[in-house]
N, C-alpha and C positions, 0 to 999 in steps of 0.2 A: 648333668651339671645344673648348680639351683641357677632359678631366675635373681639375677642380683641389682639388674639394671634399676636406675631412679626411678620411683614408682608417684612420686609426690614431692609435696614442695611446704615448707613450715612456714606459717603466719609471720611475716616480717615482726622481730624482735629486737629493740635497742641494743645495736651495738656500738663496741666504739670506734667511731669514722673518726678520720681526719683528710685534709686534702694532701694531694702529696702530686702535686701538678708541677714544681719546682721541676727547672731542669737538675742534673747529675752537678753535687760541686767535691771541691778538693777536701781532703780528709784535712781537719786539723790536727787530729791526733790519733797515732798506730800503737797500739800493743799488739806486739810481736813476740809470741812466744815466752812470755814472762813469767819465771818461777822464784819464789822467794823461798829458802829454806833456813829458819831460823838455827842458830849455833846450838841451840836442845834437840836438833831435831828438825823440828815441827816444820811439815808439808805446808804453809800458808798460803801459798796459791801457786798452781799446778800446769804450769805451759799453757796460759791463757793468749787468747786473739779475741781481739776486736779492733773496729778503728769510727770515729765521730767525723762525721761532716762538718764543716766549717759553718755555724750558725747556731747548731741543733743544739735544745734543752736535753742533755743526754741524763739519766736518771743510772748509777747502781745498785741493784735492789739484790736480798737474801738475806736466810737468816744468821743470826747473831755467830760467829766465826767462819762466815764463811770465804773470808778474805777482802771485802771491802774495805777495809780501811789498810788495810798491806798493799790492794793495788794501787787507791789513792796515792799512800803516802810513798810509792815506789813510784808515780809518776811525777810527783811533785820533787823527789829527789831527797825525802828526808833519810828513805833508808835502802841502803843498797839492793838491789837483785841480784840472785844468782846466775839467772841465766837470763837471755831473752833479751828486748831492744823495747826501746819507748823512744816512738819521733813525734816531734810536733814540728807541721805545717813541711814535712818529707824531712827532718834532719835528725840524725840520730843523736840525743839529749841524754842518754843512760848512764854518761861517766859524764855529764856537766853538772858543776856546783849548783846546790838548790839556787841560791841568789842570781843565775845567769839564767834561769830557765824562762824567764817571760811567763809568770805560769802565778796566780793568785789564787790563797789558800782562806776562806773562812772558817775555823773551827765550830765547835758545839756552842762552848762556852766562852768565845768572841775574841777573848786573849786582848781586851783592850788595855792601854796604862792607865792605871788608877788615877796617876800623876796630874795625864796634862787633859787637856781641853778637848771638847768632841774636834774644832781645830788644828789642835796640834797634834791630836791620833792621826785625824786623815793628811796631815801634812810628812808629818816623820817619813815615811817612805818614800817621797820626793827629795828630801834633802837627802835620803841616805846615795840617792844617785845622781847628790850633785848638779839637780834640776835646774835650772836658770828662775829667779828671784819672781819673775815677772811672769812666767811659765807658772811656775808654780801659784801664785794666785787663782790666775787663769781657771786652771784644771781643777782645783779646790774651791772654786765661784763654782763649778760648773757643774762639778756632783754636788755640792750642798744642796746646790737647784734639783739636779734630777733624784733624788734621795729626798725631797722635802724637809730638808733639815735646818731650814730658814730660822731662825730666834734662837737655835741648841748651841751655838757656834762655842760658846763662854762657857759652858754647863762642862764637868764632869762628869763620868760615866756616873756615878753613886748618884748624882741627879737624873740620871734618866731610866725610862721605863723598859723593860723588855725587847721588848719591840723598835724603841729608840738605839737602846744599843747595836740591835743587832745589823738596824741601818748603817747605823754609822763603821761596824765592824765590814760591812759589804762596799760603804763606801772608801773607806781604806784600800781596799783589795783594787776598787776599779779605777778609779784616781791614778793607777798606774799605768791602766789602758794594757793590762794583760793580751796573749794573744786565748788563753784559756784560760777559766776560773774556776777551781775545785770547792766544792762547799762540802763539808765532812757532818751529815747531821743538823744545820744550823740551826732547825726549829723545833729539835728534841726536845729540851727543854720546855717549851713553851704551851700553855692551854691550848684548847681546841678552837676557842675563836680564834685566841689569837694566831695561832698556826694558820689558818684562813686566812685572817688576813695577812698573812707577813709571806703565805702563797700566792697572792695574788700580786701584792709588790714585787717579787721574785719574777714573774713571770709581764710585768709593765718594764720592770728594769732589762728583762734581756729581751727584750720583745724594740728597746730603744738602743740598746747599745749593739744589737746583732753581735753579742761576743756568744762563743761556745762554753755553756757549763755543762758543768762534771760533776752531779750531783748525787751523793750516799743518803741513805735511807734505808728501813727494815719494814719501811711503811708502804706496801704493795697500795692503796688507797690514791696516798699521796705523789708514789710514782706516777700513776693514771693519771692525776689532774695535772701535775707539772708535765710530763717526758715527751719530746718527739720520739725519742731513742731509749728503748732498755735494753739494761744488759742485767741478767737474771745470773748471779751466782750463788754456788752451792759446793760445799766441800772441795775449796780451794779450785773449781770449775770454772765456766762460764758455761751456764745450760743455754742459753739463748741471746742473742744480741740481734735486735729487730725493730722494725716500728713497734709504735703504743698496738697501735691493729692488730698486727701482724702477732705478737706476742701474747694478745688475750685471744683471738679469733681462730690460730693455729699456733698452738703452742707446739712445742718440739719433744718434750719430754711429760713425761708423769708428774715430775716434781713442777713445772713449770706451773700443768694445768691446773695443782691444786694448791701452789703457792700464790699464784698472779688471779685473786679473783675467785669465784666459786665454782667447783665443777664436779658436773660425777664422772666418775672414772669407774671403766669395768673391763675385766679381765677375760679373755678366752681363745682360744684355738683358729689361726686364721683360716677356715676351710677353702676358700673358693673366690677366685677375682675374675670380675666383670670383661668381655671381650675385649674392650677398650681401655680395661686395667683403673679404671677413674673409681671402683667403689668396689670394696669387699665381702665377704659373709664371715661374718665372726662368730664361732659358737663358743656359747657362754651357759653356767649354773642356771641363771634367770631365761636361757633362750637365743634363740638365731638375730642379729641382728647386723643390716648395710651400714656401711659405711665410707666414709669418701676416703680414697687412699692419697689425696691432695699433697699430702704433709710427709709423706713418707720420702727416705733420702736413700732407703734401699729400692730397687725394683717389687712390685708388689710380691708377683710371684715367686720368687726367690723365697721368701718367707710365709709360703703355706707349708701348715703343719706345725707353725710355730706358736707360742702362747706371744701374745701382745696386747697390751692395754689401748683403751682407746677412751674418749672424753666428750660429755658433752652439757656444755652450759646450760644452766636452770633456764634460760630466759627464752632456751630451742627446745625444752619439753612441752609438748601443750597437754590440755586433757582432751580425753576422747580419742577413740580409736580412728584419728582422720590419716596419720601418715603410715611409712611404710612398719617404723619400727615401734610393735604395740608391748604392753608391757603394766600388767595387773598389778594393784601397790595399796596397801592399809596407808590411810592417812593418821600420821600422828601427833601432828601439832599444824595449826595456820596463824601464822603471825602476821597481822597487820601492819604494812609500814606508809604513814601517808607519804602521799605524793612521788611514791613509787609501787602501787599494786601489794600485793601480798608472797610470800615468803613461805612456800607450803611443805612441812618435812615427809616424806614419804618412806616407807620402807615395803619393799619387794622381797616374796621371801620363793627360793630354789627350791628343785623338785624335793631334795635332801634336807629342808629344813633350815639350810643355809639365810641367815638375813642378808639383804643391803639394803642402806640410808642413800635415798634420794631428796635433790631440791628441786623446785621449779617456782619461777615465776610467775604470777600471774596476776589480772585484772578484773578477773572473774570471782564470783561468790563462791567458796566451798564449804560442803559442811566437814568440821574438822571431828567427825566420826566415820565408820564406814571405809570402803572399798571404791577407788575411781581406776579407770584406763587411762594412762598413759601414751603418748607416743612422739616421734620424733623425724624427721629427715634423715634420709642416710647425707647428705650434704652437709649437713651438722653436726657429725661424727667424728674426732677425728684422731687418728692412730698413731698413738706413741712408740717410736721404739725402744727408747731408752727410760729407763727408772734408776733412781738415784737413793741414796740412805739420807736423811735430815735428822737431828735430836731425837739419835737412836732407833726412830720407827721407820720401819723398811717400806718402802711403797708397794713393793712389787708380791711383798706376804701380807703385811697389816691393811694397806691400805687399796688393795687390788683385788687380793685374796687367790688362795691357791687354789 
């Protein structure tokens, strides 16, 4: 049997920490089994679970149909589910009226009235419930204030900026004191500064109001700097629902590792697991290489013999043959990026002739001609079982290779 055990240890590499010292709290919201199937047919999202703790920045991330905005708008209640349950705060919501649901909805495009006043936008949904006169002041003093929207009170939307609207469309939403707030996209539209900053507002506003958002996006980037919470879907799934960490650091799938972030992923035959079953020997086209079996949700053993992808982040490649997993590679491009190191493309080519495209990180000078060694931790490996289909290209032929 090969020696498989950890041999080495990889240079500490930026990853993404957060604290998570909070004790355990109550879910605010459970998706239970939730399947939408449209009257044509169409599978739109497919016996999904997850559920949100009561506070957490929750982030929905995938690409363009992969059912984010069907699960949105099915917990918000605008369109029926077929099957499945949605509770917020433990009560089942799934056959209540949108307008009963406690539940605050921002769209793309703000959906403010033309008509009335940045004041009378964020009032309208106060009177629609009948608020007490004095109350309502109150609660509309009070997001102005926390919303910065002190002098816009008079203005019409047509007088305000981007960015102004889109406060005022958030402060609509929280003026209600929701028990959840869904945001569908809201800074799509918007430039890249402005997106930055209308991020960072986002993230002062619920960082003050401790309310739980529900936040869509196709912006894997974007997810990272807002989410305590992702929920990664893909053809009508949910590949992953996790911390930010937990989600770039150990991803669960193929499609995860190379949708959330950058990763190389390689294909090969599981041969052989470590006595203590904590790292595997995976043989592959480019060679033998450990890996930590962390991630896995089968027993390791069960699945030797079997083909399985496995992944591992640019920023746990080093150069030079200092870890266990080495690995010969033409460099083909080094891109420069300030105030994050360099961006270096590599491709390794099989005994067969076969290529693969590799990235790594780095802080070091390369010349971007020539041939370097490669190598990596088996602790920073880490084994998918699952591969998923995204806009036609198969992970597990195109992007793994057979």
């Amino acid at each position: 049997m090969a020696n498989i055990e950890q041999t080495g240890a990889n240079p500490e590499a930026e990853d993404v920490q957060r604290a998570t010292t909070e004790p355990d709290r109550e879910l605010t919201l459970e998706v239970d089994g939730l399947t939408k199937i449209y009257p044509d047919g169409t599978l739109a999202v497919d016996e999904i679970d997850f559920g949100i703790e009561a506070g957490d920045f929750c982030v929905l991330i995938g690409p363009s149909g992969c059912g984010k905005s069907t699960t949105l708008h099915s917990i918000i209640g605008n369109i029926p589910v077929t099957e499945g349950q949605v509770l917020l705060e433990g009560e089942d919501i799934t056959e209540t009226p949108t307008y009963d649901r406690d539940i605050g909805l921002v769209f793309q495009d703000f959906q403010l009235f033309p008509h009335m006043t940045v004041r009378e936008n964020i009032t309208y949904g106060l009177e629609r419930i009948d608020c007490p006169p004095d109350e309502i002041e109150r609660r509309v003093d009070d997001a102005i204030d926390l919303m910065h929207l002190e002098g816009l009170e008079e203005r019409t939307p047509e007088e305000l900026s981007a960015g102004q609207q889109q406060r005022v469309a958030l402060t609509r939403s929280i003026v209600l004191e929701p028990q959840l707030l869904l945001l569908d996209e809201p800074l799509g539209d918007m430039d890249y500064k402005l997106q930055k900053r209308m991020e960072r507002e986002l993230l002062r506003i619920h960082r003050e109001l401790d309310t739980t958002f529900v936040y869509v996006t196709h912006d894997q980037t974007q997810a990272m700097r807002l989410a305590d919470q992702i929920v990664v879907m893909n053809d009508g799934k949910v590949e992953q629902s996790d911390s930010v960490e937990n989600v770039y650091n150990s991803p669960a799938t193929a499609f995860v590792s190379t949708f959330v972030g950058d990763s190389n992923v390689f294909r090969g035959e599981l041969a052989d697991v470590s006595e203590n079953g904590e790292h595997a020997l995976i043989e592959t086209p480019l060679g033998s290489f450990h890996t930590s079996t962390e991630n896995l949700r089968s027993p390791p053993s069960s699945l030797v013999g079997e083909r399985i992808p496995f992944s591992v982040r640019p920023q746990h490649i080093a150069l030079g043959p200092e870890l266990e997993n080495e690995l010969e590679c033409r460099v083909d491009d080094v891109i420069h990026q300030p105030g994050s190191g360099t961006k270096v493309i590599l491709t390794a080519t099989a005994e067969d002739g076969t290529e693969t495209e590799l990235q790594l990180k780095s802080f070091d000078r390369i010349d971007p001609a020539g041939t370097v060694t490669v190598s990596w931790s088996a602790d920073h490996g880490t084994l998918l079982e699952e591969t998923s289909v995204v806009d036609g290209i198969d992970l597990e032929t195109d992007v793994l290779g057979e």
